[in-house]
N, C-alpha and C positions, 0 to 999 in steps of 0.2 A: 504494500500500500504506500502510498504516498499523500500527503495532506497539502493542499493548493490552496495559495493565496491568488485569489482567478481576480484580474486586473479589469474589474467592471464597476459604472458611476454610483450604483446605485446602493444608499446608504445602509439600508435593511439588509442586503447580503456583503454587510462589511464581518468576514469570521471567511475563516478558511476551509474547503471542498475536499475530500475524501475520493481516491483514484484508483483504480489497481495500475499496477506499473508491469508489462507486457517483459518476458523474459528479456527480449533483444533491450531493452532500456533500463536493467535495471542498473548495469554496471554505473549509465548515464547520469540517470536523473538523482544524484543528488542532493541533497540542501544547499539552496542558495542558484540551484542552476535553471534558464529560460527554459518552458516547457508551453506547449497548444495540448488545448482539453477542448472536450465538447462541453456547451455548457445554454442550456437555453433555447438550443437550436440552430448554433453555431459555434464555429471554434472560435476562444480566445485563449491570451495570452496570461500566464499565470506565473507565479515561482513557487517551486519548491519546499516546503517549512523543514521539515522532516519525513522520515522515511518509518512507518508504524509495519508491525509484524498482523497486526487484523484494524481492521475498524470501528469505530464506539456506535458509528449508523448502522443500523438494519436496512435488507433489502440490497437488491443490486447495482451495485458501483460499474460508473461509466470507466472506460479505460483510457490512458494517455494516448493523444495523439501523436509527438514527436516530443521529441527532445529538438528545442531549437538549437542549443548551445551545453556544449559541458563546462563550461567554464562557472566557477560560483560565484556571479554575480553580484549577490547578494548576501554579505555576509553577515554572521550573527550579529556583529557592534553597529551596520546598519539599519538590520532589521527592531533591535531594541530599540533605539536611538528615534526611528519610524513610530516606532509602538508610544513613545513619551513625545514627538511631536504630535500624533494626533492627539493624543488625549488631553496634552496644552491647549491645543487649537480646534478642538470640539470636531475632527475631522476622521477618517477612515484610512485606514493605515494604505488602502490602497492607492491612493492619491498620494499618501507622504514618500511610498515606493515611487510610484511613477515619476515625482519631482528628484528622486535621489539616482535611478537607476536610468542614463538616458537608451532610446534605440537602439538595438542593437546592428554595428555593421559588421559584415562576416568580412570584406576587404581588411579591414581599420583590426580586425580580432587575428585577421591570420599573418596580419605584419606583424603586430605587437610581439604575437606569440612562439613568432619565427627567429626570434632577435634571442638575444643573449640573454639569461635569468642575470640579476642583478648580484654581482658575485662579490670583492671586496671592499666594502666601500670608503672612501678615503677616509683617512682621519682630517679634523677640523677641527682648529679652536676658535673662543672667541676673536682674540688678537685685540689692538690697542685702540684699532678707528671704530668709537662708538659713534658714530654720527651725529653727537649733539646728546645722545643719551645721558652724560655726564653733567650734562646740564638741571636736571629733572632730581629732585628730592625720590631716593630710593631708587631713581632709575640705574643707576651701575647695579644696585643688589638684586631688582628683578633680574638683570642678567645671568650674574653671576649663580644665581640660586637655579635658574634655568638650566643653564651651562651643567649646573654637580645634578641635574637630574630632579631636583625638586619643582612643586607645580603652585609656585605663585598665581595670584591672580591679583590684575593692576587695573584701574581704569585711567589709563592717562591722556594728559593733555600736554601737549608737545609745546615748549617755548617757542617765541615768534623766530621767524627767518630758520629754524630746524623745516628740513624736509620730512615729513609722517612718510613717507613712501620708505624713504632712507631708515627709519627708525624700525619699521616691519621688519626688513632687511636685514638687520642687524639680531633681530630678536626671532628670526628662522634662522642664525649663525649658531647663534647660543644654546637654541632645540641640537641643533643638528650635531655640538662637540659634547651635548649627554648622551648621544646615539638612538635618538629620537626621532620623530619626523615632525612635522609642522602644516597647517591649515591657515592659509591665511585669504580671508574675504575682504574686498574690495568694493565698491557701490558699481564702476561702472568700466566697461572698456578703457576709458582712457586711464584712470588710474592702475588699471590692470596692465595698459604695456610701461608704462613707468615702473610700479613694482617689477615687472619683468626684467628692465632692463638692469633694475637694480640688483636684483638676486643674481644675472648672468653676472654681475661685476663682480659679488661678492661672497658666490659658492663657487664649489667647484661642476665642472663641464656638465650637463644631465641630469643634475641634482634636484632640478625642477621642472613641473609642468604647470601649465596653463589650463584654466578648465572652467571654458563659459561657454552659452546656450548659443550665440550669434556667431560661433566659428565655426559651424555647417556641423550635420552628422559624424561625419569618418573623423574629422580634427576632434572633435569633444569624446566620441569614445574611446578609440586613442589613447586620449589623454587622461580619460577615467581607466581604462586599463591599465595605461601605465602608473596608476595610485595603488591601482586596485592591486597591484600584482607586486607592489614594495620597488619598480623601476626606477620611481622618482620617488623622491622623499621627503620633499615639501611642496605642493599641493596649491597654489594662486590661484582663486577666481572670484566670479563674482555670486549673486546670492546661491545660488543652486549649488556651488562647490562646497555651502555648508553641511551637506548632506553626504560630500564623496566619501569612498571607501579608504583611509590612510592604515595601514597597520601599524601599531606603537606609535600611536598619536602622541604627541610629547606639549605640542601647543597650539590653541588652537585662538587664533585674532581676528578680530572684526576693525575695519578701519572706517573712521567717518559714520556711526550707528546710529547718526540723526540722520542722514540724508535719506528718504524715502525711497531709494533703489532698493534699500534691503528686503522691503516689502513682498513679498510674494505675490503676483497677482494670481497666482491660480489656486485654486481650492488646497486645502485648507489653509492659505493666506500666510505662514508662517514666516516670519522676522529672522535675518540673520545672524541678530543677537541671542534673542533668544533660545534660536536654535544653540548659537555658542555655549550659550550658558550651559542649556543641557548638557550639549556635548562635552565639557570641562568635567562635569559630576559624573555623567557616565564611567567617561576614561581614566577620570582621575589624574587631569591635564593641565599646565597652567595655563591661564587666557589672558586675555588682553582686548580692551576694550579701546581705541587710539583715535584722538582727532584732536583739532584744532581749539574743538570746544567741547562741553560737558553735556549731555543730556541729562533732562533727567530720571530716565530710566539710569543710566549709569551714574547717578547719586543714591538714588533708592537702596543699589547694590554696595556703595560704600559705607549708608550710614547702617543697612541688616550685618555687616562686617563681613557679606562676602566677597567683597576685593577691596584691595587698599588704593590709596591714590599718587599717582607719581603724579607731580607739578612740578614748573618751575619753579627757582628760587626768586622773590621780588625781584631784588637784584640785577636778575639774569633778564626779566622780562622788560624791567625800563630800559636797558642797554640795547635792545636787541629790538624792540617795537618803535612801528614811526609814530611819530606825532599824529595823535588826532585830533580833531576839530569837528564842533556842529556848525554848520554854516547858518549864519545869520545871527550869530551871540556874539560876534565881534566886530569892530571896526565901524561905517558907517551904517551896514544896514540891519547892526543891531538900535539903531536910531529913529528905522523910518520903516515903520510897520507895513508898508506895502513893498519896500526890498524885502525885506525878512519872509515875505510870502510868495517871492521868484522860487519858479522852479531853482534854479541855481541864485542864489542873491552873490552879493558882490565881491564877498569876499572868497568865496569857491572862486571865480572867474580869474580872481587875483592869481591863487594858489596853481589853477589849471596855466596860465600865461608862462608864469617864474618856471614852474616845473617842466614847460615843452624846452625849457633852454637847457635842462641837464640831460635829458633821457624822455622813453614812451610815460605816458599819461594813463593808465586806466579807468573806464566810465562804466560802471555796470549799474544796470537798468533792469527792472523787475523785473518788465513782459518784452517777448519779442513782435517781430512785427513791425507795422509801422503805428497805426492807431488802432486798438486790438479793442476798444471799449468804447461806446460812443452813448452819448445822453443827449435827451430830449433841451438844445439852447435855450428853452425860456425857463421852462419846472425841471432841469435835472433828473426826467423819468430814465432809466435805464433803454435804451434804445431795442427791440425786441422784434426779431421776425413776426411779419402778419399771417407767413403759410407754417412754420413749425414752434415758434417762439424763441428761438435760439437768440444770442447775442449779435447785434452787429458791430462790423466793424471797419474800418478803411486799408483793403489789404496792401495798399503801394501811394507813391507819387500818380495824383492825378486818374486814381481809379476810383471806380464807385466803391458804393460801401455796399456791402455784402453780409449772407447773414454766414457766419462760421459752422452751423451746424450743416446747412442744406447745401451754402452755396447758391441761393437765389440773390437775386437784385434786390437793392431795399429801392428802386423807383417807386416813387408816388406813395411812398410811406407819409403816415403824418401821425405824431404822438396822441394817444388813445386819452390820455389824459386833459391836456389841454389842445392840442388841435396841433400845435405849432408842425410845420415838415423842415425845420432846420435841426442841423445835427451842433453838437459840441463834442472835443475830443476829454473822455474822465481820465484816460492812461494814454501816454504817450510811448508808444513802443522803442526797442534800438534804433532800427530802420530809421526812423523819424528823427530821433535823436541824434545819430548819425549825419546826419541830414542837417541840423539846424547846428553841431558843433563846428563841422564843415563850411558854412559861411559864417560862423563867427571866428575862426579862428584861419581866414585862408593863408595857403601854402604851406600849410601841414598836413601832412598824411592820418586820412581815416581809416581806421581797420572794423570789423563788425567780425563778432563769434557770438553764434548761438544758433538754434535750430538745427537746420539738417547740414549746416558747414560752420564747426568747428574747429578753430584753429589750436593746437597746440602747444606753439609760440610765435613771437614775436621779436624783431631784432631789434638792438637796443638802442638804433637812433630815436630822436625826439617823432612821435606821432600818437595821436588818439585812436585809443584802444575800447573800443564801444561792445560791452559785453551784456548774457545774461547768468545769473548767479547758477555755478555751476559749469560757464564753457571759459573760465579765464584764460588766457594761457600766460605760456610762462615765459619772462622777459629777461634776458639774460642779466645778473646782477641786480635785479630787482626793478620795479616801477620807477620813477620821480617821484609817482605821485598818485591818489586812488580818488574818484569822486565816485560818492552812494548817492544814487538819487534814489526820488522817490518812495524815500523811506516809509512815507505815510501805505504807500501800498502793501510792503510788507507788514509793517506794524494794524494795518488795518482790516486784515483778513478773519472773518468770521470763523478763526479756528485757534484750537486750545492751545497750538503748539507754535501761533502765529510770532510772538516772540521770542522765543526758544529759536525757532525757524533766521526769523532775520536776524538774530547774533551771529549763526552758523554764517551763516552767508557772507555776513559782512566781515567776520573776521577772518576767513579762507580769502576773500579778496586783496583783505589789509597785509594779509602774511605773505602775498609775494610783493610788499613795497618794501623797499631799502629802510634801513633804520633811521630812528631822528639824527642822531648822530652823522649819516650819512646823505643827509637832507631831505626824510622820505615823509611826505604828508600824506594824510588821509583826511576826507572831507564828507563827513554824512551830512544829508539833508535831510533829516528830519526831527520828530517835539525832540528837543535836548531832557524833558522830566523821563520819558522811556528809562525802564528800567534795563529796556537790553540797550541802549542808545551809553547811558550808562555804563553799563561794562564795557563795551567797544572803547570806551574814551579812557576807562582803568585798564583795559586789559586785561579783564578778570571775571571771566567764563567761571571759574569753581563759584564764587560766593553767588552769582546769579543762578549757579542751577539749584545750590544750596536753598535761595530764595522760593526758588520757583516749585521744587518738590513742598517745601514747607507750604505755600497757597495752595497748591492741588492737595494733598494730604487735608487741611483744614476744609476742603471746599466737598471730598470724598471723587476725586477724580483721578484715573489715571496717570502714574502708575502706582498708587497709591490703593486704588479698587481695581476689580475686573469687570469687564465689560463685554456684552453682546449685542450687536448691529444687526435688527431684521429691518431689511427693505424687499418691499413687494407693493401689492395691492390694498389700498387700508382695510378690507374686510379683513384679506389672508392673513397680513401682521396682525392685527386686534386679535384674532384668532389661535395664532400662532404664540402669543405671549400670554394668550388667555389658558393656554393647555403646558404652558412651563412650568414644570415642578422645580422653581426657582426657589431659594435658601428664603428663611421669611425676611430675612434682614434683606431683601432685595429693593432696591428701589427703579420706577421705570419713569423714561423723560422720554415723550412725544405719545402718541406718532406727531410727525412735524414735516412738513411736502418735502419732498428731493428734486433739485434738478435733474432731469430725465431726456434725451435726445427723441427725437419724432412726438414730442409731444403727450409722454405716456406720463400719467399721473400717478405717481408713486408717492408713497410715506418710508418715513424712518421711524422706529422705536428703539432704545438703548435701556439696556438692563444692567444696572448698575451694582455691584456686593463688594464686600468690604475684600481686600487682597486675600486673606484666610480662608476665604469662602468660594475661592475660584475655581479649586476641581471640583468642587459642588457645581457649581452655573456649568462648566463645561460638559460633565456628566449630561446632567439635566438636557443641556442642547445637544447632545450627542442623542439622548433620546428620544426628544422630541424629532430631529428630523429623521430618524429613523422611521420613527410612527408613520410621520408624511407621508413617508417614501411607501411605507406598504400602503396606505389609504391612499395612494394617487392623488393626493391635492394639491392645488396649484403653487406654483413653485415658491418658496423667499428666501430672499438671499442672506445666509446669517455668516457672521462674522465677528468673532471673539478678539476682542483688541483689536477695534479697525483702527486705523491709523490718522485717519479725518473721521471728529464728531462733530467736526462744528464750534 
């Protein structure tokens, strides 16, 4: 017999199928190895659990169809590890399978496996170039405790002008001379060929692979085999490589764990911290949580004493950060209340002139685009398609405005509220921005990153560097000089995380400018009372995230409680929370409308429990959609820790 974890969506047959396994297969099938079964009326694709001498089911067992693969896929510290993100993320281990184990290619399998077993492998020390890590309070001793094979666990934040890419680097050296291997997750491609380029620097030849979802079939499994099979022995990717196969896990890091790439978008939704997290406990590994700034989910975890905090020393951080400045508290147009209220008032314009005569300028801009927001000229109504209701917008120089969702014309629109048919722009996009620095500043070169062409760097003559948060790139020796616009956009987004958010942002910007010492300013525009505005201008990410857990904590928010997101139809949600065998300490907020594309009208409800009480709520929603799922009722979307509540 064999017992099948049969890789199908549906919640109620989340448990695994019972098989006879045909003489010619038994040598094959394995635990952990690809297998097709009949199942429903068709074949699918399933793995292996174990191999049983009879069955606990009565009655006649269907037989394997092939052995897709003998290779073990799927090994036990995946399959656990599976087993503990679903039951986090209210979800079905066969979906946390499917996001850990990719396609398989029989090309990509019969290279890997044609090549050499991984036979001596070098020895490796630390050595003396920490890259800045000696900067950081306890950062030599997470090394070194690394290094003799112990499993620290750090949430750090990297002193200014240190490279984080450079710092991972160093702290897969230090797995690698305990005889270890290493996991290290990155939010997005680009950070991922910089890490790259940094481990080829500073391991030796093969030492590493690469392993993300957008480098095709054959490159990604490849590169899962070669984890899977101990080839390579430190591990780069992005979210989905939190799930790879490493044997003798030693450390496992997440880099940047505020930026929302970590997010999973496919069912069960799972974070690649939290996966981290687990995965530390399981293996009994040390982690590392690394950015520029704090979240505070990674406060939560320093003040329950499951990781410590490597920071810089004050010291190291005045020396090393440029000068910041809120535009419009100094000079004349902190005098004249309609400068103070310029997108850039006068003293940015000051700082952007002086700085094109040392080096490039960086401008990053919330939204891309050219005018991506448009309001109703006289009442300020949000400007809104008449055929789907989508946002409109002004996609170029000299084009109409158009709705974003559909892509129809807004001709012969006229605001539903007061009559008027002229438009006003409420966000001014790069494109645009781009646009109007370019005549104010002529005979200086414009540059634009963001969207579908991002630039990587930039050479370090004097030119404007017009970015969005997220595509900066990197200027040799640093900026002259950083302008944040539009701070009110960030600061003003109807979400929990919206300050937490523009710190991250603005301080990843600020840390490729030169230091003050080396003439490097930084210019936010926006309220100077912001408490993340605030820290940008100290330089001091810890005591804000410090801040910011203690208001969520006090207010019973995330990450502080757990939480459940159904969106659907408001019958199905009302219905759907009304049959949650939720902890009684639960509390529920909405339903409350969602925006929805073609015009379908949906709600949100959120189920709120105290942190304690979160394998309760997940339990409970594991059950609940199961029920659904055998009663055929109309679909909603639940999600445990969404990521935007609003």
């Amino acid at each position: 017999m064999a017992r099948v974890l049969v890789t199908v969506p549906l919640p109620h047959l989340d448990r695994p199928f019972d098989y006879l396994v045909p003489a010619s297969m038994a040598a094959a099938a394995q635990p952990g190895t690809l297998v097709r079964v009949p199942f429903a009326g068709s074949d699918v694709e399933g793995f292996v659990l174990e191999r049983l001498a009879a069955s606990e089911h009565p009655g006649r067992l269907a037989r394997l169809r092939r052995v897709v693969s003998d290779v073990e896929v799927l090994t036990p510290q995946v399959l656990e590890l599976a087993g503990r993100v679903a039951a986090r993320y209210a979800g079905t281990l066969a979906d946390v399978v499917r996001l850990a184990v990719p396609g398989r290619h029989a090309g990509a399998e019969t290279g890997v496996l044609a090549t050499d077993p991984p036979g001596q492998r070098p020895a490796v020390a630390l050595g003396d170039d920490l890259a800045g890590w000696e900067l950081h309070t306890a950062g030599r001793a997470f090394l070194q405790h690394t290094a003799a094979g112990s499993s620290p666990r750090a949430v750090a934040t990297s002193a200014p002008g240190t490279d984080p890419v450079e710092l991972l680097a160093v702290a897969a050296r230090a797995c690698l001379a305990s005889g270890r291997s290493a996991l290290l997750v990155v939010p997005d491609h680009r950070d991922l060929d910089r890490l790259d380029a940094a481990l080829t620097r500073r391991l030796p030849p093969g030492t590493h692979v690469r392993l993300e979802a957008d480098a095709g079939p054959a490159a990604r499994y490849t590169a899962f085999l070669r984890a899977l099979t101990g080839r390579a022995r430190v591990v780069a990717g992005t979210r989905a490589a939190a799930l790879a196969p490493v044997p003798g896990l030693g450390l496992v890091a997440v880099l940047d764990d505020g930026d929302d790439s970590h997010a999973e978008q496919r069912a069960p939704y799972p974070h690649a911290r939290e996966v981290a997290v687990l995965r530390a406990e399981q293996d009994d590994a040390a982690a590392l949580l690394l950015g520029t700034t704090r979240t505070a989910e990674g406060q939560l975890l320093l003040e329950t004493g499951w990781a410590r905090a490597v920071v810089a020393s004050r010291d190291a951080v005045r020396a090393r950060m440029p000068r910041v400045t809120v535009a419009g508290t100094s000079g004349p147009a902190a005098q004249d209340p309609l400068a103070a209220a310029a997108r850039l008032p006068s003293d940015g314009w000051r700082v952007v002139r002086e700085a094109l005569q040392r080096g490039p300028v960086l401008v990053q801009v919330p939204r891309t685009g050219y005018v991506p927001v448009l309001a109703c000229q006289r009442c300020r109504e949000p400007a809104r398609c008449t055929a789907c209701a989508g946002p409109l917008a002004v996609p170029g120089r000299s084009e109409t405005a158009s709705c974003r969702w559909c892509g129809r014309l807004a001709t012969g629109w006229a605001c539903p509220v007061c009559g008027d048919d002229r438009f006003r722009a409420l966000v001014t996009g790069a494109h645009r921005t781009a646009e109007e620095l370019g005549r104010a500043f002529p005979g200086v070169g414009v540059r634009t990153s963001g969207g579908p062409r991002v630039l990587d760097a930039v050479a370090a003559e004097p030119a404007l560097v017009v970015c969005t948060p997220g595509a900066e790139p990197v200027a040799p020796g640093g900026y002259a000089a950083a302008l944040l616009l539009d701070g009110w956009a960030l600061l003003g987004r109807p979400d929990l995380r919206a300050q937490e958010e523009a710190l991250r942002r603005w301080i990843t910007a600020a840390s490729l400018v030169r230091s003050a010492r080396e003439g490097g300013t930084v210019v936010v525009v926006a309220d100077p009372q912001a408490a993340a505005v605030q820290a940008l201008v100290r330089w001091d990410p810890p005591t804000f995230a410090e801040r910011e857990l203690a208001a969520r904590a006090e207010l019973g928010l995330p990450p502080s409680a757990r939480m459940a997101g159904f969106i659907g139809a408001d019958a199905d949600v009302r219905t759907a929370v009304a049959d949650l065998r939720s902890p009684p300490s639960a509390r529920v907020l909405g339903p409350v409308p969602v925006a929805a594309r073609g015009g379908a009208e949906l709600v949100r409800t959120l189920v709120a429990v105290p942190l304690a009480e979160g394998p309760a709520l997940t339990a409970a929603v594991r059950d609940l959609v199961a029920g659904r799922s055998v009663r055929k009722l109309p679909p909603v979307r639940v999600r445990v820790d969404p990521p935007d509540i609003g």
